[in-house]
C-alpha positions as CSV (number, residue, x, y, z in Angstrom):
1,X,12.5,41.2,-2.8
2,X,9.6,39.1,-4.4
3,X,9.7,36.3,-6.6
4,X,7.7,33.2,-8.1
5,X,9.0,30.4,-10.4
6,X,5.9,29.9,-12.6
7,X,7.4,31.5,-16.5
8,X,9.6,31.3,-18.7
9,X,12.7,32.6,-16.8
10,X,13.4,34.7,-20.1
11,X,12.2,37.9,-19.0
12,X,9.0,37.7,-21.4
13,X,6.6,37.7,-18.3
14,X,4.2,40.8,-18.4
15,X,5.4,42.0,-15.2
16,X,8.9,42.2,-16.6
17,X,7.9,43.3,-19.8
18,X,6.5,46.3,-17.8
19,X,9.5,46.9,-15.4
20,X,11.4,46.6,-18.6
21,X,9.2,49.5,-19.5
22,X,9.3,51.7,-17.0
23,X,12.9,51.5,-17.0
24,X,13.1,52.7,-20.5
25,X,13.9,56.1,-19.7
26,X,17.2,58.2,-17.9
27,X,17.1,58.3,-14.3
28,X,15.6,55.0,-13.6
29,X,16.8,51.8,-11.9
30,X,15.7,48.9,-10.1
31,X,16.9,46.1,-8.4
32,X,15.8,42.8,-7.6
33,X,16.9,39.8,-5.1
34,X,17.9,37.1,-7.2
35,X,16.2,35.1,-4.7
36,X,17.4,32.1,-2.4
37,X,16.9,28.8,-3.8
38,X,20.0,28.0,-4.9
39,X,19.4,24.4,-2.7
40,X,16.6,24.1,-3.6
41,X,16.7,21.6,-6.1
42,X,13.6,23.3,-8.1
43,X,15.0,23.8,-11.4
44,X,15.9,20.3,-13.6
45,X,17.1,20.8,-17.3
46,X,17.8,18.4,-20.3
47,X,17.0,16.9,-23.7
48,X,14.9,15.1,-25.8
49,X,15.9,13.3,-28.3
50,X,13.5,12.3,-31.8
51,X,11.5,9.3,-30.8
52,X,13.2,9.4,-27.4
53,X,12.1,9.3,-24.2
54,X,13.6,11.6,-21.3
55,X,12.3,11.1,-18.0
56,X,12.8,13.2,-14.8
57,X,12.5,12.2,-11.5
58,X,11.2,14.6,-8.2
59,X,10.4,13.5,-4.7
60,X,7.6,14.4,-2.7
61,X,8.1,14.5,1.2
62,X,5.5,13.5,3.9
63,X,2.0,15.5,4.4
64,X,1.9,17.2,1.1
65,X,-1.3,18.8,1.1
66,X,-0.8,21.3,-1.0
67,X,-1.3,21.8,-5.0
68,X,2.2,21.4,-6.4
69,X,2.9,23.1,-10.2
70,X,5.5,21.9,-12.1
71,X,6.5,24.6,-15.2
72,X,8.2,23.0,-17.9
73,X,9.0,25.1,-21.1
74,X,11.1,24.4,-24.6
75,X,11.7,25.8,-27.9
76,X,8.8,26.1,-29.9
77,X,9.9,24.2,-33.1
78,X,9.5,20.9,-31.0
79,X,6.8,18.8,-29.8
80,X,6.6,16.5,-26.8
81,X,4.3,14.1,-25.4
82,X,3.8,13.6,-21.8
83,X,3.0,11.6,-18.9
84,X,3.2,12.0,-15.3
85,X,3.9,8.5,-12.9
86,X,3.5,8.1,-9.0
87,X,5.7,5.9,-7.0
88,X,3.6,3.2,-7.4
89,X,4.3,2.7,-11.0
90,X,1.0,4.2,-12.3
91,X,0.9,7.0,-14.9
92,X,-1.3,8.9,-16.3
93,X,-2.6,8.9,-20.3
94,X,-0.2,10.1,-22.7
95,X,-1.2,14.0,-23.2
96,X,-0.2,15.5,-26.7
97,X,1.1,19.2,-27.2
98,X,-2.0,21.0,-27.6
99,X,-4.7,19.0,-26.5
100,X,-7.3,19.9,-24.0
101,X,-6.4,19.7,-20.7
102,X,-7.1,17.6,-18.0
103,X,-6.9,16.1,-15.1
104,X,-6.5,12.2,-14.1
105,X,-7.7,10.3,-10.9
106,X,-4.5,8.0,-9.8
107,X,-4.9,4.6,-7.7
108,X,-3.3,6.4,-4.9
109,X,-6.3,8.8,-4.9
110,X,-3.9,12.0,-5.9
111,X,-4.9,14.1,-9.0
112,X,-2.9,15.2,-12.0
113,X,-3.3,18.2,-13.8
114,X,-1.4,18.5,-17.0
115,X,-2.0,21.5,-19.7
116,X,0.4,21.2,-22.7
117,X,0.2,24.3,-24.7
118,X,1.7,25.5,-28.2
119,X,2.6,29.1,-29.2
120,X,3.1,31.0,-25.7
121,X,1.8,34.3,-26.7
122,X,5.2,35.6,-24.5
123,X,8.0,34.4,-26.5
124,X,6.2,31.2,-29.1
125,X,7.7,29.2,-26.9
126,X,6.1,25.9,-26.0
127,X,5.0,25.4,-21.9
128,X,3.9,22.2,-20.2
129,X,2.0,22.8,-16.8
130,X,1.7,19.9,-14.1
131,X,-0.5,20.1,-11.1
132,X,0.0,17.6,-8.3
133,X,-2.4,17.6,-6.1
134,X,-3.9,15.0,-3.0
135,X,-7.3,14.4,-4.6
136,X,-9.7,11.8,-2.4
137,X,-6.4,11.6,-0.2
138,X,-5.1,13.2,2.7
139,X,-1.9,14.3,1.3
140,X,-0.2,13.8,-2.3
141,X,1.9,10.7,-2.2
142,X,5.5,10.9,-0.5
143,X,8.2,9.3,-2.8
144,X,9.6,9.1,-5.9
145,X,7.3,10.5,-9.3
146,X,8.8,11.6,-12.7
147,X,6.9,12.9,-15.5
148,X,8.3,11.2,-18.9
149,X,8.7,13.9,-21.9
150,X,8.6,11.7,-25.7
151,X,10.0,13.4,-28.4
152,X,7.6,13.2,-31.6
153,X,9.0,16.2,-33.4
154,X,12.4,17.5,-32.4
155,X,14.6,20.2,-34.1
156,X,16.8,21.7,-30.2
157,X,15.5,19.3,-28.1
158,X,16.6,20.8,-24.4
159,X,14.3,21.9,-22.0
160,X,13.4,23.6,-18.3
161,X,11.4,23.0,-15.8
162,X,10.7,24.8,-12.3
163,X,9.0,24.1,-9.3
164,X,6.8,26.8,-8.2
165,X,7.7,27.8,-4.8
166,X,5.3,27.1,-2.0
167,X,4.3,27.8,2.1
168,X,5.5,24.1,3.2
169,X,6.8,21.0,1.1
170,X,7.3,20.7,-2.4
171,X,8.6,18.5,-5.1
172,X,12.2,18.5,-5.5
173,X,14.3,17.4,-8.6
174,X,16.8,14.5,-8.4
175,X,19.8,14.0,-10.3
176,X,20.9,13.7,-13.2
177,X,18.5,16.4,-14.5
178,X,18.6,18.6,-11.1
179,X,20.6,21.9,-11.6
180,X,21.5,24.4,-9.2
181,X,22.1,27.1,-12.2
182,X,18.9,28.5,-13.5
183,X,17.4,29.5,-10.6
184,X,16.6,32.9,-10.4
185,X,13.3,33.6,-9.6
186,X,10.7,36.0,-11.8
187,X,11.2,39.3,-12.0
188,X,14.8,38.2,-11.5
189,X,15.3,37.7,-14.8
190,X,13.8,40.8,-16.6
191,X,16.5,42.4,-18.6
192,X,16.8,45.9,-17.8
193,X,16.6,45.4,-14.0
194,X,19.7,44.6,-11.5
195,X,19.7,41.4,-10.2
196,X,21.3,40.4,-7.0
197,X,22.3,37.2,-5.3
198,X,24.0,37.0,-1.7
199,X,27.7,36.2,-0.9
200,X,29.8,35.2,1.9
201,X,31.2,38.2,4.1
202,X,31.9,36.0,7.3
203,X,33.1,33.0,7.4
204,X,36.3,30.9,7.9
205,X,37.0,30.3,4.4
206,X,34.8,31.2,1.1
207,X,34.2,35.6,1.9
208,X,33.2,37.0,-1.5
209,X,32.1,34.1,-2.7
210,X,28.4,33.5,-3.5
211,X,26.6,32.3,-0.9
212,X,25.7,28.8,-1.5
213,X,22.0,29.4,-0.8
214,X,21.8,32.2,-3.5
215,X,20.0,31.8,-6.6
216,X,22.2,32.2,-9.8
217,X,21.7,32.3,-13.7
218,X,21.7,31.9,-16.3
219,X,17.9,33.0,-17.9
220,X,17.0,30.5,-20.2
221,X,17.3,32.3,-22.9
C-alpha cells in the first residue's frame, strides 16, 4: 500500500516498468491499493482547443506552507502554452513547451515554478510541472488560482493533471474540469500488477459497492 501522484498514470514510470518486469515470469503476482482519493478532488481532465484557451481552476486552503506540484501531461503531437494566476488576478509570463524553466516572484510574495517539457523519455508524451510554493510569505495564498493551458499546436487536444499528494493541505480542483475517475495512484496503474480499490461491506444501503473514498480508473492511457 504505497502510492504518489507525480507521472503519467499510464504505467510508463520506472518503478512500474520494473514491477512489470519482475512479474514477467510464472509464479509471480502482486497487488497494489488503488489508493484512497477518490474525494479528493486531485485529478482535473479536459481539452484544448487550436488557438484556444482552457483554464482550470484549484483552491488553496489556509496555512499552506508547503511546496505544492501540480503534474499535467498530454499527447505528444500538441503544444501548449501556459500560465499560472493567483487569486488576486496576477499571472505569471507565458511559458512555451520547451523552454527553460523557471520560477516567478508573485505580488502576493508566493513563488511559481513551471517546467514544460517535450518528449518524456517514458512514453513521448508531453508533461507540464507546476510548483506552488509561499516564497517571501508565510504561507501560499488561500483562494482561488488556475493555471491557463493555450493551444498553439493541436492534433487530440485532452489532457491530465494531478495533484501530488502531501502531509497537510493541498490544491484541490474545482469543477467543471474536477474528476473523480482517474485517480489511482502510481504503481496503481502498472499493467501487470493487481489493483485494488475498497468497497462497502457494512452499511444500510450501498454493500458491494465501491467505497466512495476509493480511488478508481481509468489509466490515462
Amino acid at each position: 500500500s504505497q502510492g504518489q501522484n507525480l507521472g503519467a498514470h499510464d504505467g510508463t514510470s520506472l518503478l512500474e516498468v520494473g514491477i512489470d518486469r519482475f512479474l514477467g515470469v510464472p509464479g509471480r503476482s502482486m497487488v497494489i491499493a488503488a489508493g484512497n482519493a477518490g474525494q479528493h478532488n486531485s485529478h482535473a481532465r479536459g481539452a484544448v482547443a487550436t488557438g484556444a484557451m482552457e483554464t482550470v481552476q484549484f483552491d488553496i486552503a489556509a496555512n499552506d506552507r508547503n511546496r505544492d506540484f501540480i503534474d499535467i501531461w498530454y499527447t505528444g503531437s500538441d503544444r501548449f502554452d501556459i500560465r499560472v494566476t493567483s487569486p488576486g488576478g496576477n499571472s505569471t509570463p507565458v511559458v512555451s513547451p520547451g523552454a527553460p524553466s523557471a520560477s516567478f516572484s508573485l505580488p502576493n510574495g508566493n513563488q511559481a515554478f513551471i517546467a514544460s517539457r517535450l518528449n518524456d523519455p517514458s512514453n513521448r508524451d508531453n508533461r507540464i510541472v507546476i510548483a506552488l510554493s509561499p516564497g517571501s510569505s508565510t504561507t501560499i495564498q488561500q483562494g482561488r488560482w488556475s493555471f491557463t493551458l493555450i493551444g498553439t499546436t493541436v492534433v487530440d487536444g485532452r489532457f491530465h493533471a494531478w495533484v501530488e499528494r502531501g502531509v497537510d493541505t493541498v490544491p484541490s480542483f474545482v469543477a467543471p474540469h474536477r474528476d473523480h475517475n482517474g485517480t489511482l495512484w502510481i504503481p496503481g496503474t502498472s499493467r501487470e500488477a493487481i489493483t485494488v480499490g475498497s468497497y462497502i461491506t457494512k452499511a444500510s444501503s450501498g454493500v458491494g459497492g465501491l467505497s466512495s473514498f476509493s480511488s478508481r480508473g481509468p489509466t490515462r492511457d
